[in-house]
C-alpha positions as CSV (number, residue, x, y, z in Angstrom):
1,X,89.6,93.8,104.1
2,X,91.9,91.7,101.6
3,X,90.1,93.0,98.6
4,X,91.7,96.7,100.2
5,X,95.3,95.3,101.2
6,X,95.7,93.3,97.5
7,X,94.8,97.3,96.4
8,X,97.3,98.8,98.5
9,X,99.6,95.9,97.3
10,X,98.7,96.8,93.8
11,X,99.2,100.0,93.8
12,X,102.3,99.9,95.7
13,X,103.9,97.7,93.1
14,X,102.5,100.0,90.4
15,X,104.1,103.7,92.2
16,X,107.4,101.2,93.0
17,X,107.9,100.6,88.9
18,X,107.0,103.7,87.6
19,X,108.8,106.0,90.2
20,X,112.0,103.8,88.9
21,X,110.9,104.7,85.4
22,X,109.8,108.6,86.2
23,X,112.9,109.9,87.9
24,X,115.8,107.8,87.4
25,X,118.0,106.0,84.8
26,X,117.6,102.6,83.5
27,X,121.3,100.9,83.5
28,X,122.2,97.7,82.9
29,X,126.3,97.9,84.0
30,X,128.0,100.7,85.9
31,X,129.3,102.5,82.8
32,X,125.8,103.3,81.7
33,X,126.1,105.8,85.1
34,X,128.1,108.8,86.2
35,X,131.4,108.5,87.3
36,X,130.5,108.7,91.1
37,X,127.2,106.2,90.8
38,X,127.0,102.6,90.1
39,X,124.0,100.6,88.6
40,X,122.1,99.6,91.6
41,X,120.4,96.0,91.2
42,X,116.6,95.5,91.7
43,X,113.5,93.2,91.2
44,X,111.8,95.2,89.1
45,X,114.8,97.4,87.1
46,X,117.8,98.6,87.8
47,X,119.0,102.4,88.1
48,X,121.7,104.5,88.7
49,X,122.2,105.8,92.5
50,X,125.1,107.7,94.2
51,X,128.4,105.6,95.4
52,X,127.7,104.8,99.6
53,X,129.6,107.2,101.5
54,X,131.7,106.7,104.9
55,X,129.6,104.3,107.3
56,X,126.9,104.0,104.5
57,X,125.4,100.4,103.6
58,X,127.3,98.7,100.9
59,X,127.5,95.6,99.0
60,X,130.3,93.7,99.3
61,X,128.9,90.3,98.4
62,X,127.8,89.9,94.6
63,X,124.7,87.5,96.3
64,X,123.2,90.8,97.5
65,X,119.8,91.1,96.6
66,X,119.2,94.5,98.0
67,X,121.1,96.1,94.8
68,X,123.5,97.9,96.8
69,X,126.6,99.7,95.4
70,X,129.6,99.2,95.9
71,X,131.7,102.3,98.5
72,X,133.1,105.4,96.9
73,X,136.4,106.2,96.4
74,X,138.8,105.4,98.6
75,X,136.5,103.1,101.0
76,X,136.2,100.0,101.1
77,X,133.0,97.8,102.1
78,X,133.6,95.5,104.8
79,X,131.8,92.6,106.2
80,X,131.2,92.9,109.9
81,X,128.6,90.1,110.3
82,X,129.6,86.8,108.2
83,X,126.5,85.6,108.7
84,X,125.4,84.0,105.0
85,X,121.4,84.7,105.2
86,X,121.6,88.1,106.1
87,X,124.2,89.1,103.9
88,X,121.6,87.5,101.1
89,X,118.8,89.0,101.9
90,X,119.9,92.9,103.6
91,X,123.6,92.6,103.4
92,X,125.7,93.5,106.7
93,X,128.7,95.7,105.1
94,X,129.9,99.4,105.8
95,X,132.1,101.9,103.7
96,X,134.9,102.6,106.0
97,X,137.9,104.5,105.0
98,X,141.0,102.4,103.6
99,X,144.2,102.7,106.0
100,X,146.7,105.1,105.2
101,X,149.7,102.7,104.0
């Protein structure tokens, strides 16, 4: 049975790094992406993913570990929880549209 889940584990890890490597592009800043992406963070590598959108997870604390992006234009990520260990590990911020001033 643990010779079987240290597989599964295995092969897990194996799919996770080479789907990364297979169908998306290594960055290492936000430049290295289009205009509307950002380099999102991760263990293993980073790559390029599309801007969160309205009400979409984002990252507005750099101690994210989830690699999250920052919000898309004219959004802004906001904070709802304040609560330091879950911004840390999942983060606990929003895109929501910036106030008409």
């Amino acid at each position: 049975m643990m010779k079987s889940f240290l597989a599964f584990l295995a092969f897990a890890a194996i799919f996770y790094t080479t789907e990364g490597l297979i169908f998306e592009p290594f960055c290492s800043t936000d430049a290295d992406c289009e205009p509307n992406e950002c380099c999102e963070r991760s263990i293993v590598l980073n790559s390029c993913k599309p801007r969160p959108g309205l009400y979409d997870y984002c990252n507005s604390n750099s101690l994210t570990l989830t690699g999250l992006c920052p919000c898309d234009e004219g959004l802004e990520c906001v904070d709802y929880n304040q609560n330091f260990v879950f911004d840390v590990v999942t983060g606990d911020s929003w895109c929501v549209a910036l106030p008409d001033v």
